[in-house]
C-alpha positions as CSV (number, residue, x, y, z in Angstrom):
1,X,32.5,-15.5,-207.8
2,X,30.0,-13.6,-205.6
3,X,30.5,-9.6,-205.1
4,X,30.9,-10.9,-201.4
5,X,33.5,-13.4,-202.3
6,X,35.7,-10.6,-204.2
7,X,35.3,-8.0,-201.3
8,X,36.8,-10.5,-198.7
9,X,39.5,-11.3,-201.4
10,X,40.7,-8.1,-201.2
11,X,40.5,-7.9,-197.5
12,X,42.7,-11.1,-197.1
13,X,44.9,-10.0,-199.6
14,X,45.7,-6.9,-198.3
15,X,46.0,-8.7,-194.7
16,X,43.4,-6.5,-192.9
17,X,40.1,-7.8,-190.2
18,X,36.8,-6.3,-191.3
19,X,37.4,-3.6,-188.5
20,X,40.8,-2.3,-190.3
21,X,39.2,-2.6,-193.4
22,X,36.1,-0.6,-192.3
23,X,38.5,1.8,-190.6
24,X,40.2,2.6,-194.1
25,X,36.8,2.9,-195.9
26,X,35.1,4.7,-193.0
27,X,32.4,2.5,-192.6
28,X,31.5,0.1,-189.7
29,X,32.7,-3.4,-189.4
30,X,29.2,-4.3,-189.6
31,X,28.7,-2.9,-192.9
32,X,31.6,-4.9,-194.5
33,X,30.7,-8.0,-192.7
34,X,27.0,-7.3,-194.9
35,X,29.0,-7.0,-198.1
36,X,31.0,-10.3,-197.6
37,X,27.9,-12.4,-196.6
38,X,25.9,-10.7,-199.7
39,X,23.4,-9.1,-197.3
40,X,23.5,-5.7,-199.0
41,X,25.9,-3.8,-201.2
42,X,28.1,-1.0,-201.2
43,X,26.6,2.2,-202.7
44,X,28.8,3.5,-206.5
45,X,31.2,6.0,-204.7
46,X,32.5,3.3,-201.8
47,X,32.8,0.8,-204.9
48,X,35.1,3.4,-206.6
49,X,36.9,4.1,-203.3
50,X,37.7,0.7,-202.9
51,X,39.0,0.0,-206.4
52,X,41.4,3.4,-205.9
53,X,42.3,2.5,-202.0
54,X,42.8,-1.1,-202.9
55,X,44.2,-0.8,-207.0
56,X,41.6,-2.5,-208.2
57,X,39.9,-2.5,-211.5
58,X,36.2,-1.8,-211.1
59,X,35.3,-4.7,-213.3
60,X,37.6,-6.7,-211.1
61,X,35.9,-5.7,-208.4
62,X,32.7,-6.2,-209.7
63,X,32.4,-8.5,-212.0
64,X,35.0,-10.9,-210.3
């Protein structure tokens, strides 16, 4: 699974849109729609906000 792939999981799972879940990270819709489509990635502290936000395991996260 593609780091995209896993950040949209968590989105569905948690029943947000990319605007609620860019709203709870502070970052633009725009940005998450980048991360889902593999554009670009999250920087090391958003990656560790997620996993706490969202109870994720960064190697879940991660490494799928």
């Amino acid at each position: 699974m593609e780091f995209g792939d896993k950040i949209k999981e968590v989105r569905t799972k948690n029943n947000l849109t990319q605007e609620k879940f860019a709203v709870s990270l502070n970052v633009t819709r725009q940005a998450v729609s980048n991360w889902e489509n593999n554009r670009n990635l999250p920087d090391l502290e958003m990656l560790i906000l997620i996993s706490s936000i969202y109870h994720i395991t960064l190697d879940e996260l991660i490494l799928g």
